[in-house]
VEXMI-721438 format. One record per residue: residue in one letter; z, x negated, y of N, C-alpha, C, O in turn; residue number from 1. Coordinates in pm, 1 decimal. Example, Ala and Ser with C-alpha at 12.3 -4.5 7.8 and 13.67 -1.06 7.14 Angstrom:
<sites>
SITE  code      n.up    n.east   n.north     ca.up   ca.east  ca.north      c.up    c.east   c.north      o.up    o.east   o.north  pos
SITE     A     780.0   -1319.0    -569.0     780.0   -1230.0    -450.0     780.0   -1320.0    -330.0     846.5   -1423.6    -331.9    1
SITE     S     708.0   -1285.0    -225.0     714.0   -1367.0    -106.0     787.0   -1290.0       3.0     803.9   -1340.9     113.8    2
</sites>
This chain:
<sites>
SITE  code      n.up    n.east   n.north     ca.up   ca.east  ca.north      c.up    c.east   c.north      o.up    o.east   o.north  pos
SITE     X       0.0     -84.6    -117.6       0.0       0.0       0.0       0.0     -88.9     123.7      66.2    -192.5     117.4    1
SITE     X     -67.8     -60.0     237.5     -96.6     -96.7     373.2     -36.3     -18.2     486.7     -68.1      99.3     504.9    2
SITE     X      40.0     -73.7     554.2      93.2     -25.6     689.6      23.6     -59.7     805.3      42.7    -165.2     865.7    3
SITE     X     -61.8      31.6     840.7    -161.3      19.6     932.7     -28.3     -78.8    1088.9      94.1     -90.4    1094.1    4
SITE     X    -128.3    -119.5    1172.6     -65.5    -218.0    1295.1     -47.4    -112.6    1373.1    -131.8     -23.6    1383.2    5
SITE     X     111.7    -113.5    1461.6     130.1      -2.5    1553.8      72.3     -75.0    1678.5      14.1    -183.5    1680.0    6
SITE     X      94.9      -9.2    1761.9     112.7     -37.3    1869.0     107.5    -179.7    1953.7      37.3    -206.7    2051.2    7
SITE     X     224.8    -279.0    1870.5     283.3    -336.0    1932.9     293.8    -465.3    1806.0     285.7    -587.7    1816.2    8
SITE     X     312.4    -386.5    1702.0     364.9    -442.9    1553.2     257.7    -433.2    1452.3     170.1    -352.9    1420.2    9
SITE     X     308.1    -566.7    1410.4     200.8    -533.1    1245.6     340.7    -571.8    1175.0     448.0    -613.4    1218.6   10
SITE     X     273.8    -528.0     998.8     385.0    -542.3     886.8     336.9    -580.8     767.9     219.3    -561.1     737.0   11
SITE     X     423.9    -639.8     689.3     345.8    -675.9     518.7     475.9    -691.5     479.2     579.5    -732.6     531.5   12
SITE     X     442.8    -647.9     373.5     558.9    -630.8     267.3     619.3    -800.3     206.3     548.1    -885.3     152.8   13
SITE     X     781.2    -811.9     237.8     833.9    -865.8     185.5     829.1    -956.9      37.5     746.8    -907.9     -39.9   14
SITE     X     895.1   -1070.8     -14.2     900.8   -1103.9    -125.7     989.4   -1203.1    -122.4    1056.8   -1207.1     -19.5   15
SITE     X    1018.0   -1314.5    -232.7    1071.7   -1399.5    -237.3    1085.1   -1501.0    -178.5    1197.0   -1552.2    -174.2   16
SITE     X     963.6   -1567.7    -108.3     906.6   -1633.2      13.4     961.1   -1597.9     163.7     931.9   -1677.9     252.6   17
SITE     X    1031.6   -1492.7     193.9    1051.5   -1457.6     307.2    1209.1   -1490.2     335.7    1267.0   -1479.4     443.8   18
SITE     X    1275.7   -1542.7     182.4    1437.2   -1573.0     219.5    1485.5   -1647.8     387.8    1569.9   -1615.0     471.1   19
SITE     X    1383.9   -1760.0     381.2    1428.0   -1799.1     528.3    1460.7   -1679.5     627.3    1564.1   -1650.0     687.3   20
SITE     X    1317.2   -1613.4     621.9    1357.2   -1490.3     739.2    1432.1   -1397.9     736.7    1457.5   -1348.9     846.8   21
SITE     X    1493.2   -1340.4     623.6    1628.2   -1269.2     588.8    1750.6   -1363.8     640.7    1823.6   -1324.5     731.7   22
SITE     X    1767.0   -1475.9     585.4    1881.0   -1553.3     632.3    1904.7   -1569.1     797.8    2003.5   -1545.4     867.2   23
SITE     X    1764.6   -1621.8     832.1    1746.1   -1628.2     974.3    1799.6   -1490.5    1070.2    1846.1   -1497.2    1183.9   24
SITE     X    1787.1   -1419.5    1023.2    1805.8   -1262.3    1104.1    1962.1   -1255.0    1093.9    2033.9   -1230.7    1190.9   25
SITE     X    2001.2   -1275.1     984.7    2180.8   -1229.0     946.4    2246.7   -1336.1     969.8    2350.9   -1361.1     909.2   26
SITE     X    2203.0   -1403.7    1048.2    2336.4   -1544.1    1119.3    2395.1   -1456.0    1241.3    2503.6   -1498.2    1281.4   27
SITE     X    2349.4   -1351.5    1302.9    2436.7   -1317.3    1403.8    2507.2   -1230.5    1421.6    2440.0   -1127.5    1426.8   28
SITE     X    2615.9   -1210.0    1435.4    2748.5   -1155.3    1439.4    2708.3    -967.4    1461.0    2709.5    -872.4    1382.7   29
SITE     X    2684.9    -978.0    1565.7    2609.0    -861.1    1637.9    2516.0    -788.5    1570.8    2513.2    -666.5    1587.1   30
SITE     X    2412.2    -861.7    1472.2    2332.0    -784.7    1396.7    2389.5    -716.5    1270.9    2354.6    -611.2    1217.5   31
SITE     X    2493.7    -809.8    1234.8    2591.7    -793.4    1089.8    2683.1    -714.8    1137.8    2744.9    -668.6    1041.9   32
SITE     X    2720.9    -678.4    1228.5    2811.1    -575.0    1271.6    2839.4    -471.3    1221.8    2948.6    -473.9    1165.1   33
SITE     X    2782.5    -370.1    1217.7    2789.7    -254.6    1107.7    2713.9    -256.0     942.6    2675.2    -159.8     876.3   34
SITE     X    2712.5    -342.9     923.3    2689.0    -396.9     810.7    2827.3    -452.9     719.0    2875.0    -390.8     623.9   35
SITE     X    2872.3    -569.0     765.4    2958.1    -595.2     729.0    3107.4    -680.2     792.4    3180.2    -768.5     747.1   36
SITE     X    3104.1    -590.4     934.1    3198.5    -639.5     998.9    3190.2    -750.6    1080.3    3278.5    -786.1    1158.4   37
SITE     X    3048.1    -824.3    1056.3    2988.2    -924.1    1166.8    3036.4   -1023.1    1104.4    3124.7   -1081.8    1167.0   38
SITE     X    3012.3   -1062.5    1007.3    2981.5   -1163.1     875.3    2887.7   -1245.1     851.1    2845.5   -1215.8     739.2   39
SITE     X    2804.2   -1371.8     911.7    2691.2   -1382.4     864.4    2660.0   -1415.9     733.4    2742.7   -1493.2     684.9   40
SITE     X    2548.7   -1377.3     642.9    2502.7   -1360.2     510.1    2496.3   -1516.0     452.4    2452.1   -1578.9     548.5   41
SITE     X    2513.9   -1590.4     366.0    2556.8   -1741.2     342.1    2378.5   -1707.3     279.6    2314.5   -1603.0     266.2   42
SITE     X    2349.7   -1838.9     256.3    2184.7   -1884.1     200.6    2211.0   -1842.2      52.2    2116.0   -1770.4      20.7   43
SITE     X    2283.1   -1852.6     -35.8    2341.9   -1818.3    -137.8    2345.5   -1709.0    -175.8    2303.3   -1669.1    -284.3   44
SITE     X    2404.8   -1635.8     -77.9    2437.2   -1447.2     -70.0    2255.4   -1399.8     -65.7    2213.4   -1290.3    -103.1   45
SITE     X    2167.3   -1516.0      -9.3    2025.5   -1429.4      27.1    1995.6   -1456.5     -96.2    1974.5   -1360.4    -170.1   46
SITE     X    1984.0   -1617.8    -160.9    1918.4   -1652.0    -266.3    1959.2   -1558.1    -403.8    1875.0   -1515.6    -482.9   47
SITE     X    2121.8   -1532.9    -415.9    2159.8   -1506.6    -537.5    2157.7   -1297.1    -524.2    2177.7   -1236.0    -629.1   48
SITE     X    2141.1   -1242.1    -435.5    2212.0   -1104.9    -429.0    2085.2   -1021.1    -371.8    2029.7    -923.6    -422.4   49
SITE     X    2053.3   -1096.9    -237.2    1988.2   -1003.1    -202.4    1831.1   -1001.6    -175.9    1781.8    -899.1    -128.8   50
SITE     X    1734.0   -1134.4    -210.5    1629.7   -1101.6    -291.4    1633.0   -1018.8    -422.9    1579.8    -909.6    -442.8   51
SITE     X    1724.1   -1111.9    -528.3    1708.6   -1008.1    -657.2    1711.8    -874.2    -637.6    1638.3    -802.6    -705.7   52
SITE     X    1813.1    -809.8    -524.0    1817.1    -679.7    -498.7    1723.0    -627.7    -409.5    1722.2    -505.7    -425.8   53
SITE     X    1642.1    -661.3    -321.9    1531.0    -642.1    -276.7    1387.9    -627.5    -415.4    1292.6    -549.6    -417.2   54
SITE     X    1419.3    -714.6    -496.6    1306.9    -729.8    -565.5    1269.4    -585.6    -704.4    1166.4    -525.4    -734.9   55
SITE     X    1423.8    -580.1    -758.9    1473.4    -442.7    -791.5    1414.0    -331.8    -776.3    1376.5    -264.5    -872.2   56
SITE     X    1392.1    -286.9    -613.8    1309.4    -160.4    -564.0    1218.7    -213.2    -524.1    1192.5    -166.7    -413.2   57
SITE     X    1121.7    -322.0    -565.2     994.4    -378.1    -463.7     916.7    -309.5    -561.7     943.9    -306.2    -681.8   58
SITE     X     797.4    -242.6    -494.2     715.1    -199.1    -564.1     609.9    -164.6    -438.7     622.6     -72.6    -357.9   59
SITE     X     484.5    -280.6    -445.7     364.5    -257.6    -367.7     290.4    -168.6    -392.1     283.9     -95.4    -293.3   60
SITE     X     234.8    -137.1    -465.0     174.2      16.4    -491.2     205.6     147.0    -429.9     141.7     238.0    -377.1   61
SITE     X     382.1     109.6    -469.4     426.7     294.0    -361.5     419.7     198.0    -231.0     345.9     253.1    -149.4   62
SITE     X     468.5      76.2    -181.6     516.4      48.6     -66.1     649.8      47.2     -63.1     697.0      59.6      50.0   63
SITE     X     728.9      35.7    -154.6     902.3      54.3    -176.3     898.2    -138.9    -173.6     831.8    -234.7    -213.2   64
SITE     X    1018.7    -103.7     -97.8    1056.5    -238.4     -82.4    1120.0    -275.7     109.8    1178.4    -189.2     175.2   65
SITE     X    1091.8    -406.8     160.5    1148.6    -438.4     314.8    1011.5    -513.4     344.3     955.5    -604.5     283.1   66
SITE     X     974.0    -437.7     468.9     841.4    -441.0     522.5     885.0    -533.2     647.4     963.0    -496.9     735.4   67
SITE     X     841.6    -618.8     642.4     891.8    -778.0     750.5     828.0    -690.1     893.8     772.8    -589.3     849.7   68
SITE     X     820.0    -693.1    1006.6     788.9    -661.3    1165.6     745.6    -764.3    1236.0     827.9    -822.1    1306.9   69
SITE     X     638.5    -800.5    1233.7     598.1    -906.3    1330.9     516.1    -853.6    1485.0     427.5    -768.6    1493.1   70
SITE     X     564.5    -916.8    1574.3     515.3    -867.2    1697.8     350.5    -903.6    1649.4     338.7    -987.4    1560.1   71
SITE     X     218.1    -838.4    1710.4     127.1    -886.4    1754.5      90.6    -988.4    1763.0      61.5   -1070.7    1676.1   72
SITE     X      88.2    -993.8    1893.8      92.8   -1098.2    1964.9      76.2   -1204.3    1927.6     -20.5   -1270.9    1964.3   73
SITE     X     160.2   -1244.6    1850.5     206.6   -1421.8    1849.0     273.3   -1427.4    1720.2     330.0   -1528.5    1678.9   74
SITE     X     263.3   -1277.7    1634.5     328.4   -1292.1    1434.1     442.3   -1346.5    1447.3     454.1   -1433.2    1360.6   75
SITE     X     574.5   -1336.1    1542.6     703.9   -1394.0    1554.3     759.0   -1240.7    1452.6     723.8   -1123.4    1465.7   76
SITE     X     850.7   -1300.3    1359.1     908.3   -1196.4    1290.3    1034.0   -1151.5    1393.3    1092.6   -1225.1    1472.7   77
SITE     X    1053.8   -1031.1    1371.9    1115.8    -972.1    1445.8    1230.8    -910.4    1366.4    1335.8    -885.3    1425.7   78
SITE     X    1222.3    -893.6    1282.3    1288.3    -752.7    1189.7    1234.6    -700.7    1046.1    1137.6    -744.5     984.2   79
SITE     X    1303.0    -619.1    1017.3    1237.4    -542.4     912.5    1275.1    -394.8     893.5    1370.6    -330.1     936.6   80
SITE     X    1182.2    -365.0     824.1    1187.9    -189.7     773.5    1212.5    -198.6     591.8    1139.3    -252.4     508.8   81
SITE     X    1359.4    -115.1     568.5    1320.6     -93.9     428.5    1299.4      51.7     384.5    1320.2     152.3     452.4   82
SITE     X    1266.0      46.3     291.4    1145.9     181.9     251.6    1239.8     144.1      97.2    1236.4      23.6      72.4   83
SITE     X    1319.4     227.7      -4.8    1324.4     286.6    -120.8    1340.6     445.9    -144.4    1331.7     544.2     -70.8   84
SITE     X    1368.4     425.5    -281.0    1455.8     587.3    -310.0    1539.3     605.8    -283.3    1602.3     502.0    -303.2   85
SITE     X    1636.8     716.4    -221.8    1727.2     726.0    -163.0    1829.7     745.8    -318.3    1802.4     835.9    -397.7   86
SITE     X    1947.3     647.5    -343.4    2067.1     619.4    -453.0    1984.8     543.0    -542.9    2008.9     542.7    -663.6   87
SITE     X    1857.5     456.6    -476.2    1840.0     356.3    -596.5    1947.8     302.6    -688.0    1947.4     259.7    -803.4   88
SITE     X    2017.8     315.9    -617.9    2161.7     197.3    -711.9    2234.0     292.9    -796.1    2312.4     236.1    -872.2   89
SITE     X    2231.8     430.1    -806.7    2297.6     512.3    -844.9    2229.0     544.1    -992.8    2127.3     496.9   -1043.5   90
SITE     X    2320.5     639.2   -1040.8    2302.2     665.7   -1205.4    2172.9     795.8   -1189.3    2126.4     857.7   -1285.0   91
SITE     X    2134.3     814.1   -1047.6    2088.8     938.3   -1019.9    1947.1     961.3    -895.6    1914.4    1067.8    -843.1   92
SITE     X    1885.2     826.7    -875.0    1803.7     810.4    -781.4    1737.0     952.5    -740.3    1750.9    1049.4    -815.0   93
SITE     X    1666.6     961.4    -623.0    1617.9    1072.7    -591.2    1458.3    1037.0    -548.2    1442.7     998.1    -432.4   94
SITE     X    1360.8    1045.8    -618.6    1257.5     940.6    -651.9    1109.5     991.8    -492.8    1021.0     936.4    -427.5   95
SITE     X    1171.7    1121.7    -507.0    1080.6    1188.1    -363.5    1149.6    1187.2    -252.6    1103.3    1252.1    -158.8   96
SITE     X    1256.3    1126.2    -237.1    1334.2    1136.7     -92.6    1351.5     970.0     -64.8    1392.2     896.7    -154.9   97
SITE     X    1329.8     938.2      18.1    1247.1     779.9      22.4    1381.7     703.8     180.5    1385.9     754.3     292.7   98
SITE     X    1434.6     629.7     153.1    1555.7     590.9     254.7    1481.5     468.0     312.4    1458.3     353.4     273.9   99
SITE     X    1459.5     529.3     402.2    1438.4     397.1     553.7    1578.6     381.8     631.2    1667.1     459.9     666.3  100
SITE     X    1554.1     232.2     641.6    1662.1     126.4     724.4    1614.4      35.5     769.0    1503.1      -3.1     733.6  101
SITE     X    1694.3     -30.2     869.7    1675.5    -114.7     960.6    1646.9    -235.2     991.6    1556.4    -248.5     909.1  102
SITE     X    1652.4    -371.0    1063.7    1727.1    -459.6    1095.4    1679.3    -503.0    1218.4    1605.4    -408.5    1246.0  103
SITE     X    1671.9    -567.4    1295.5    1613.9    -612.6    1402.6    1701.5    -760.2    1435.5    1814.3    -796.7    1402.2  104
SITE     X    1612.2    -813.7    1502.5    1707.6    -931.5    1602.7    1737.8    -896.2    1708.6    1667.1    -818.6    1772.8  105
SITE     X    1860.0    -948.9    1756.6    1941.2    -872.4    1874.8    1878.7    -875.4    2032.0    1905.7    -796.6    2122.7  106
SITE     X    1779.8    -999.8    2035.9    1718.7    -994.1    2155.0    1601.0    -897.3    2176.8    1553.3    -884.9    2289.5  107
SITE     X    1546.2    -818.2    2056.2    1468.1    -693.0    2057.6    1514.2    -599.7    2098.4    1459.0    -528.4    2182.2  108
SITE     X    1624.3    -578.8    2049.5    1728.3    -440.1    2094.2    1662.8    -322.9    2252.9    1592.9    -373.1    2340.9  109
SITE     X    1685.0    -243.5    2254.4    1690.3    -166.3    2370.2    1475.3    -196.2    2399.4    1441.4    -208.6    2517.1  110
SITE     X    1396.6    -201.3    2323.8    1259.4    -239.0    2334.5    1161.6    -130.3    2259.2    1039.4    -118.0    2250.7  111
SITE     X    1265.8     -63.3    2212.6    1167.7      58.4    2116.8    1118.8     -21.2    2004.2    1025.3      41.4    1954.2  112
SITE     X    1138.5    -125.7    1944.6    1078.1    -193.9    1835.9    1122.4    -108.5    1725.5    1044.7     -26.8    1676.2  113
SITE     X    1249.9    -123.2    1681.1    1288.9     -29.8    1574.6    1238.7     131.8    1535.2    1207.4     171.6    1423.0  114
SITE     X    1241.0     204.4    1652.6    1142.9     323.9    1626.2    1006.4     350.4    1611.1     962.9     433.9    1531.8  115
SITE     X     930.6     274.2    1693.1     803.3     199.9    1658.8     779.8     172.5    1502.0     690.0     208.2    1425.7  116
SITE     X     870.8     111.7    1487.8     803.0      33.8    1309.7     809.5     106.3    1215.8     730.0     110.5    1122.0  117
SITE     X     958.5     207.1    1240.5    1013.3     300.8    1144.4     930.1     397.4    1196.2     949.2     474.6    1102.3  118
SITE     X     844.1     465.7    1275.6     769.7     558.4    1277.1     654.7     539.2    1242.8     584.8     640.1    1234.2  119
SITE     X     593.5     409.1    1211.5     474.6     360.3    1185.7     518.5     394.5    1012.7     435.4     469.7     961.7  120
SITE     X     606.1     362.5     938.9     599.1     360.9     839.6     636.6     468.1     791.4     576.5     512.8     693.7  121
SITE     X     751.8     541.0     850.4     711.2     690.2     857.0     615.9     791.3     791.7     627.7     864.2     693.2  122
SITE     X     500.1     766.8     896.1     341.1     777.1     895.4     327.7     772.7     775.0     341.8     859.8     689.2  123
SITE     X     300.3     670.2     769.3     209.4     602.5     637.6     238.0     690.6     475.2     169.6     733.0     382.1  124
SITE     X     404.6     682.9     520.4     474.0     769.4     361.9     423.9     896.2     387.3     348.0     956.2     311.1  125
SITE     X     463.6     936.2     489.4     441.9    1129.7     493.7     310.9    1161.0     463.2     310.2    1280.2     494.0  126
SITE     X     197.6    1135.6     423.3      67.7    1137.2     385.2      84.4    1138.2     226.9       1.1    1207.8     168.9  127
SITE     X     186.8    1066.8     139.7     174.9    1046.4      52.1     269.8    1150.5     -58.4     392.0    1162.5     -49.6  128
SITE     X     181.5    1221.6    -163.5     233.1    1315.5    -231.4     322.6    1369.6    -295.4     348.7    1488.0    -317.2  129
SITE     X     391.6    1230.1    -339.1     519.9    1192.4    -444.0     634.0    1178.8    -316.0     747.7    1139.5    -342.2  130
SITE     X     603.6    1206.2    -207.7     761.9    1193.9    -109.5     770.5    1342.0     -22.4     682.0    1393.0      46.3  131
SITE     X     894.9    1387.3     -47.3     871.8    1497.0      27.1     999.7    1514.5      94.4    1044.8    1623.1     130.8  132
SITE     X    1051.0    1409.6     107.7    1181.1    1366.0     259.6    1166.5    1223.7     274.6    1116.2    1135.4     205.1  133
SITE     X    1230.6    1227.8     396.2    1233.4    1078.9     437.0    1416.0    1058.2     508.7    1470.4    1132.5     590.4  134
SITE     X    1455.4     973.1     463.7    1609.8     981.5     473.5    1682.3     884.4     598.5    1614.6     853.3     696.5  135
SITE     X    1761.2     860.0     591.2    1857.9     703.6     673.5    1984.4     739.7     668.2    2019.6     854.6     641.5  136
SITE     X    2060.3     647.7     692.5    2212.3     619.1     696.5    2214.6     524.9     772.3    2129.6     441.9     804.7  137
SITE     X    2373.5     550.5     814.8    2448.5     455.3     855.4    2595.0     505.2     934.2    2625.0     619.0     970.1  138
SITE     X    2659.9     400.4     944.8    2792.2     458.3     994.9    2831.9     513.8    1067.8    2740.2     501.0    1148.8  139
SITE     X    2914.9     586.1    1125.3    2871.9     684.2    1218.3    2931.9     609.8    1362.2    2943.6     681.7    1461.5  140
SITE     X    2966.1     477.0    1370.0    2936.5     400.8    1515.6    2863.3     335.9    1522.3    2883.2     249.7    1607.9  141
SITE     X    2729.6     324.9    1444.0    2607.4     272.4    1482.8    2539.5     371.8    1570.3    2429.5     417.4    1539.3  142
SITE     X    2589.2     399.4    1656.3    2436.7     501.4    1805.3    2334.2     460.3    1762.2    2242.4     520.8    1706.8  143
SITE     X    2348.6     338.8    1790.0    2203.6     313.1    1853.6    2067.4     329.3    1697.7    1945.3     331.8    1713.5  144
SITE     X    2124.7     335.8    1592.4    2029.2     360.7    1446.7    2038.0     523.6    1413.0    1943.7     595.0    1378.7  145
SITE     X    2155.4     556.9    1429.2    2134.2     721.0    1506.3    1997.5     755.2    1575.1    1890.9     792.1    1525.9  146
SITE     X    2031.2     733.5    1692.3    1968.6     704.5    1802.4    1783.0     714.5    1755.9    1695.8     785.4    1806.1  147
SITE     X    1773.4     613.0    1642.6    1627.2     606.8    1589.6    1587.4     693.0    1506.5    1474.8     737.5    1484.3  148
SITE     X    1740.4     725.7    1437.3    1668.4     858.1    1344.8    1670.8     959.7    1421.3    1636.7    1050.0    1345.0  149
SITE     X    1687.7    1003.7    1518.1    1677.1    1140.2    1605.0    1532.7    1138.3    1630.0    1464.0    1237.0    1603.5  150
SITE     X    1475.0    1013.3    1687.9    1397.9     969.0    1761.8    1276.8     991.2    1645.2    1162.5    1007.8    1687.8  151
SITE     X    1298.2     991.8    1509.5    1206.6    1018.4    1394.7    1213.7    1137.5    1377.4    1139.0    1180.8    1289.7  152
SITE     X    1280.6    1213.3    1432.1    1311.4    1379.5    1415.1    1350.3    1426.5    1273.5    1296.9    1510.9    1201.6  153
SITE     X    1462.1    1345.7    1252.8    1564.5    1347.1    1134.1    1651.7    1419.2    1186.6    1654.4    1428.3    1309.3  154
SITE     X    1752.5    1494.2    1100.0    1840.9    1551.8    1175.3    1987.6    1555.8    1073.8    1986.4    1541.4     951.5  155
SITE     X    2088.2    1574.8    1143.4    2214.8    1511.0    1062.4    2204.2    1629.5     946.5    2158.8    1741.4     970.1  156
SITE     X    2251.4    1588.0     823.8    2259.7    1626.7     706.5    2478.1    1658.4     670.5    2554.7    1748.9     637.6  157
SITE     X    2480.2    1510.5     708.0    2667.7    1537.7     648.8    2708.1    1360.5     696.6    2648.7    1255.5     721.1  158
SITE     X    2840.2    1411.5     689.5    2919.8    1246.1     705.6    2940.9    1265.1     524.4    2938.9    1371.2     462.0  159
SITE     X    2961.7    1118.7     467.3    2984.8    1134.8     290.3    3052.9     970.3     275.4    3062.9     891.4     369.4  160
SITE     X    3084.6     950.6     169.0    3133.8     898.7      87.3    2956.4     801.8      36.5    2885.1     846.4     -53.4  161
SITE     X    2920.8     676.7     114.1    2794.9     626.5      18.5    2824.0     538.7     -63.0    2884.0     440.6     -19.0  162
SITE     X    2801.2     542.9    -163.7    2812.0     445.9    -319.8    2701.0     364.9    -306.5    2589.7     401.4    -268.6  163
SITE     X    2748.3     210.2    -351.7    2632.0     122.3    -333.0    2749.6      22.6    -403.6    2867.7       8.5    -372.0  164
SITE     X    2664.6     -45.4    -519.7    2708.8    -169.6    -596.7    2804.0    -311.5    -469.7    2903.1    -382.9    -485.0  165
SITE     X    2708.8    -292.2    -360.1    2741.4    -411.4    -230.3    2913.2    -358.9    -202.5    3004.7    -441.0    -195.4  166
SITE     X    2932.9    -215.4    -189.6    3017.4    -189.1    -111.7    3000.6     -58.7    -103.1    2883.6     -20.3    -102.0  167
SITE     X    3113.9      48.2     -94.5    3088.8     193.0     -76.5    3137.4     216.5     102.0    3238.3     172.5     157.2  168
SITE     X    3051.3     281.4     147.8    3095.7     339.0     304.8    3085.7     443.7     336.9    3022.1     514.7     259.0  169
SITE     X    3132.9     501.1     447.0    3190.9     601.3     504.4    3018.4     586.0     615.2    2992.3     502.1     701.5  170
SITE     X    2928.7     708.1     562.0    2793.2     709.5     646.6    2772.8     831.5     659.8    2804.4     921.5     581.9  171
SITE     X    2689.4     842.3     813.6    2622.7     982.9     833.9    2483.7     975.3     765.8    2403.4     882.0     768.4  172
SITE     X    2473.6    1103.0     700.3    2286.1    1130.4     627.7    2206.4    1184.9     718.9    2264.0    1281.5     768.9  173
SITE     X    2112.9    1169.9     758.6    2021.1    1229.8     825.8    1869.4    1211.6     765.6    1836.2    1102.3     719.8  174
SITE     X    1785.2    1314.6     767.3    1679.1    1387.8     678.7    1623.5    1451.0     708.0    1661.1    1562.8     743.4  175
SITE     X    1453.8    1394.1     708.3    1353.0    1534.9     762.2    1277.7    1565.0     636.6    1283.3    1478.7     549.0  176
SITE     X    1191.7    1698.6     608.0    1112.0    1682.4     528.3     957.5    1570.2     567.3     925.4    1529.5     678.9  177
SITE     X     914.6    1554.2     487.6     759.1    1524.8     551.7     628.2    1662.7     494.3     511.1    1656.2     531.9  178
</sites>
């Protein structure tokens, strides 16, 4: 699958090769913030946990997987978009309801990049037959990823209890059909 170039952004799907730029993104406090308390991710934590777990739901064909964000311009990575099933990790995946998330670098912030990319990819899924929601989370003092799912015309679902092998948290659901 192909994520057509927005605006502003082009994208290609992630792999094993991209560890630098995962590591690179999660050295700063501010980005790891609602993640994990503003922790940065050790080279170790990328190499041993979270490729393998990226690689898990990678699947080019649907487009499941973390879609890297490079500006235009000048291909500086910026961020990423991830695209799975919403409770991949669970005993109970939900294989048509498809969970987009975030990341950005902090000097993007406040630039519309994040809604941009996540609406570009958006796009791309809602065309496609086998998805018939498009999901997100996150805690409920992240605004500003709020903020993007409104902006996708998601709309709050529930505060819950999320189960995840990493860590279980306390997240708001928000959910449109496509």
């Amino acid at each position: 699958m192909q994520i057509p170039n927005s605006l502003r952004l082009s994208y290609s799907l992630m792999g094993v090769h991209d560890a630098e730029l995962l590591f690179e993104l999660d050295q700063d406090p501010e980005v790891m913030k609602y993640i994990n308390g503003g922790s940065p991710t050790s080279r170790q934590d990328i190499d041993n946990v979270m490729i393998p777990r990226m690689m898990r739901y990678r699947n080019p064909e649907k487009g499941w997987g973390i879609w890297k964000v490079l500006l235009s311009e000048d291909q500086q990575f910026i961020g990423w978009i991830l695209v799975r099933p919403m409770g991949f990790f669970s005993e109970t995946p939900d294989w048509e309801n498809l969970e987009l998330g975030w990341r950005f670098k902090r000097e993007t912030w406040g630039k519309g990049y994040a809604t941009e990319a996540a609406a570009a990819i958006a796009a791309a899924f809602s065309t496609k037959a086998d998805v018939a929601t498009l999901s997100a989370i996150a805690v409920p003092e992240n605004t500003a990823s709020i903020a993007v799912m409104e902006k996708l015309g998601m709309r709050y679902l529930k505060t819950d209890l999320h189960r995840d092998p990493l860590g279980d948290a306390e997240v708001v659901y928000y959910a449109k059909p496509v």
